[in-house]
N, C-alpha and C positions, 0 to 999 in steps of 0.2 A: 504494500500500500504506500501510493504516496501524500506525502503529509499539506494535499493541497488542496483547497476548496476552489470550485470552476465555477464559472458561470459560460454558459451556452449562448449561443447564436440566434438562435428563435424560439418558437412553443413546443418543436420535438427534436428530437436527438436527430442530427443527419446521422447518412454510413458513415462519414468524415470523424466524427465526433465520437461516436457510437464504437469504430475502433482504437482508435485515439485512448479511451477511457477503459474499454477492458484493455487494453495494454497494459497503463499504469495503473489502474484501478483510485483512481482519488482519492479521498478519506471522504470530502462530499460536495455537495452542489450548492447553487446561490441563483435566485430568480431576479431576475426585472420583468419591467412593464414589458418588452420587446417577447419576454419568452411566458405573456399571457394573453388569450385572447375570449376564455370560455369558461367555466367552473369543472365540465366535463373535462376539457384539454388538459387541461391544471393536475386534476385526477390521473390521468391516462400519463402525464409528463412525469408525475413524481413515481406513479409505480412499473413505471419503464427504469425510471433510473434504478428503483431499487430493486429492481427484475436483474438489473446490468451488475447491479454491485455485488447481489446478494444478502444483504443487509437490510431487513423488514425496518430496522430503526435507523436508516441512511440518515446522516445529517443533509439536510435540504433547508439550507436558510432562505433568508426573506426580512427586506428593510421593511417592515409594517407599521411603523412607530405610528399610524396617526397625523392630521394635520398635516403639510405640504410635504412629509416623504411617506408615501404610502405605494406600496407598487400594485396591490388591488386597491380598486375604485371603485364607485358607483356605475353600473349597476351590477357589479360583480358579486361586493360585496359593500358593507355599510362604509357610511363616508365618519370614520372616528376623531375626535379631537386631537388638538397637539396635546404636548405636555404642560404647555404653561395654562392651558383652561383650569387641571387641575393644583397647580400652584396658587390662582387665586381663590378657586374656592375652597384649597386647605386654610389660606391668609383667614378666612370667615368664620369655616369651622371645620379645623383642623379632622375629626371624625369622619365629618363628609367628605372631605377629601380623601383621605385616604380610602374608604370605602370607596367612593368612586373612581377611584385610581387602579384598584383593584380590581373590579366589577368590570370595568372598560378594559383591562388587561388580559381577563379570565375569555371575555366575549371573542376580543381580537384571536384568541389562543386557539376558544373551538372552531372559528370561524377558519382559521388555518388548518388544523389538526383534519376537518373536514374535507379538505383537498389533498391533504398526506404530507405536508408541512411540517417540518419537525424541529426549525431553530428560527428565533424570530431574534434578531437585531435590536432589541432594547432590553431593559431600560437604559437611555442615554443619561449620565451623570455628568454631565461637565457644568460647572458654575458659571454663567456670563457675566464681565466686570463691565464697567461704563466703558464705551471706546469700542470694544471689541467690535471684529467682524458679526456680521448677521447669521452666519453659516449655519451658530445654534441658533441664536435667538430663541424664538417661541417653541423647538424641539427642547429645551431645557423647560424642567419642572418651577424653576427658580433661581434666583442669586442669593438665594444664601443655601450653606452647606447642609445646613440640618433639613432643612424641608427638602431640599434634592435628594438626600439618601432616603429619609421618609417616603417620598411619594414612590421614591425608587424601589426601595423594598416592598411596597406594596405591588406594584407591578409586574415587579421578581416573581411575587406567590401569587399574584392572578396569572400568572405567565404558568408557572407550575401546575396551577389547580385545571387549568385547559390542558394540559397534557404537552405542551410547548417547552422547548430549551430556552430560556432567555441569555442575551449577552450584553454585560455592561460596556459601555464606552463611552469615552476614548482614552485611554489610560495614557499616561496620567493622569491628562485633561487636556481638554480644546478650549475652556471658556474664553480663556484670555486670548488668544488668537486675534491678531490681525490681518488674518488674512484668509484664504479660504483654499486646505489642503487640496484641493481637486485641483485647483489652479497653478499654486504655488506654495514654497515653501513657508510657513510662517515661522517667526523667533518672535517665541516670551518673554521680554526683557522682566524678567519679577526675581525675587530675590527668596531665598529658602526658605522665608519663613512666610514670604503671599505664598507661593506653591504651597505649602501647607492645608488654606484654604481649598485649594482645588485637588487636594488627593482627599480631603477629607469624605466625603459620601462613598469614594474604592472605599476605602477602610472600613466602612462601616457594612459595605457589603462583598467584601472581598470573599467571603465564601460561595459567591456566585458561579455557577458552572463552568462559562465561557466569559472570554473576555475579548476584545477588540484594543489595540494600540494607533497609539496618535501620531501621525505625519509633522510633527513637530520640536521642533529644536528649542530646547531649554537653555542658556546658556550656564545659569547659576549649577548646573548638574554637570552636560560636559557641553563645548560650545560649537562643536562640529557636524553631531549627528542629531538627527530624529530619532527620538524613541524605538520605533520602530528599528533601526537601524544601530541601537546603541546596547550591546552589553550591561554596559556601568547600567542605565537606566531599568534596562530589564530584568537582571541582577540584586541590584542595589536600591533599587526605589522598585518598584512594580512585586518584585518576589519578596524581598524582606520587608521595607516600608512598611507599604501599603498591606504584605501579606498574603498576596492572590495565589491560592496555590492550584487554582483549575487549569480548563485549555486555555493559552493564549496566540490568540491570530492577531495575525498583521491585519492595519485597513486595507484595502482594494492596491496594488504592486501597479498599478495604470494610474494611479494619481500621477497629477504634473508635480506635490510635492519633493515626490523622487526623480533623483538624475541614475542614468546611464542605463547600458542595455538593461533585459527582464532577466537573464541570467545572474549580473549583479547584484539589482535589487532584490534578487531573491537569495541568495545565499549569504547577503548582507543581512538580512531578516533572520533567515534561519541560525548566524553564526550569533546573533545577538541572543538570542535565545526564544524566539516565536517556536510553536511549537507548530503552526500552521501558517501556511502561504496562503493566501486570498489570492483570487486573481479573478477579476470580476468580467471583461468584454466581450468573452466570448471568440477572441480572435485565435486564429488555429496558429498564425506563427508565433505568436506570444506565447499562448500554452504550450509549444511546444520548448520553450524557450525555459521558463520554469519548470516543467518537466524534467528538461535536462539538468538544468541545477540542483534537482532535489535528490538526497541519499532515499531511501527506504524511510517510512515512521521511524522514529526511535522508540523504546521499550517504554519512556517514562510519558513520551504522547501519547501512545495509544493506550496506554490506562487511564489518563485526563480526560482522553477522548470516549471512553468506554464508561467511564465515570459520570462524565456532563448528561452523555445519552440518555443514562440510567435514571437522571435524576427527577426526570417528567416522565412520566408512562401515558404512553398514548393512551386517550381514550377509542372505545366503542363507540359504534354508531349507537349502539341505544342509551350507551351513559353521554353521549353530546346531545341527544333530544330531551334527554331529563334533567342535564346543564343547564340547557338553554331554556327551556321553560321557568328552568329556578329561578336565571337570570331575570329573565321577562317578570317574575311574579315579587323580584324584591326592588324594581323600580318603579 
């Protein structure tokens, strides 16, 4: 197996792809909008994969957060809030909020799990400072630390209680960002003891399954590399700090944050210590690109990875009709 999550071309596997993948056999997959076009397809797409892989409990993620990154849509699927809807109505009452944080988390989970979905991209934890880019914005729960991991942790066990993997990010954080990783590189000028502030909500939920790492350059840590790309960071702040002792993926190896070929940036990730390559566009020379960089899993990922799987059990079709009725009958 290799220790890399794909994302595909369209809504089915070409032959192209299709030998590509029992070749290396991936660890798992990653959807967008381009590779949805049906609820059926969806169905038919996730258990081809896991037909390919062999693995009923394939990771098959999906950005779902809600709010303006949601890759199902109306009329696929419901149109859900961002994060910060439920920040101000914890600001009111903090109960409500998190139940509703939760409840919308639980919903999003079967609402996935029903298509064969089996890792959903949130909770996002990054703290937004005045200034920053907009990139979180309104995907963040809040600016301050405690209500982020709050709202966060409920999402976590709505995520859980749907039968869904959830994955924190962007470790160690994006808030302060000026800039917007897809694009470019961004450097945090903050000093060790702001960063504090923004590892604080990991910390509180670093026993989270999966994790995601940030396209960004710390200087106060070391002043060269992105996270992603940085041992010291991933080592030093990310495993001890903070604590996270689940799977850790890189963000997306096609951000314009990283320079040089996808052979590089992949082995720069993996040598840092990511236990998983992301690699999000679907394009065949890239993938194959990464591919060739990658050794085999290591022994201590694929228990992380067999771990996180573990940690949501898929529901049944008839325990997601008795979910979702529950659902419906406590709002």
């Amino acid at each position: 197996m290799k220790p890399a999550f794909f994302g595909l071309s369209g809504p089915s596997v070409t032959e192209l792809e299709r030998a590509f993948f029992k070749a290396i056999n991936p660890a798992g997959y990653i959807l967008f909008t381009r590779n949805i076009t049906a609820r059926d397809q969806v169905r038919a797409l996730c258990a081809d994969l896991k037909t390919l892989s062999g693995n009923a409990r394939l990771p098959i993620l999906i950005d779902q957060e809600g709010g303006r990154v949601a890759r199902l849509r109306p009329p696929l699927s419901p149109a859900f809030p961002c994060a910060a809807t439920f920040g101000v109505l914890f600001a009111k009452n903090p109960a409500a909020g998190l139940k509703a944080a939760r409840l919308n988390a639980q919903a999003i989970a079967l609402d996935l799990a029903d298509l064969g979905i089996t890792v959903n991209c949130l909770p996002l934890l990054d703290v937004p400072v005045p200034g920053a880019h907009d990139i979180i914005g309104d995907r963040a729960y809040g600016h301050d630390p405690a209500t982020v991991a709050a709202l966060g942790r409920a999402t976590l066990d709505g995520l859980q209680a749907g039968g869904i993997v959830g994955v924190i990010k962007h470790l160690p954080g994006h808030g302060r960002a000026g800039a917007d990783s897809h694009l470019e590189l961004p450097i945090v000028h903050a000093n060790a003891g702001e960063l504090e502030q923004d590892m604080a909500p990991f910390r509180e939920l670093a026993d989270a399954p999966m994790a995601m790492t940030a396209h960004v350059v710390y200087p106060a840590w070391q002043t060269n590399l992105c996270a992603t790309h940085s041992n010291h960071i991933i080592k030093n702040i990310i495993r001890q700090n903070i604590g996270f002792g689940g799977l850790l993926m890189s963000d997306d190896l096609g951000m314009k944050a990283l320079s040089g070929d996808f052979g590089k940036r992949t082995r720069m990730a993996m040598d840092a210590g990511c236990d998983i390559a992301l690699h999000c566009s679907g394009d065949m020379a890239e993938m194959n690109a990464v591919a060739d960089a990658l050794d085999e899993i290591s022994p201590e990922a694929l228990t992380r990875l067999e771990q996180a799987m573990a940690w949501a059990e898929q529901p049944t079709v008839a325990s997601l009709i008795a979910k979702r009725d529950a659902l419906l009958a406590a709002f």
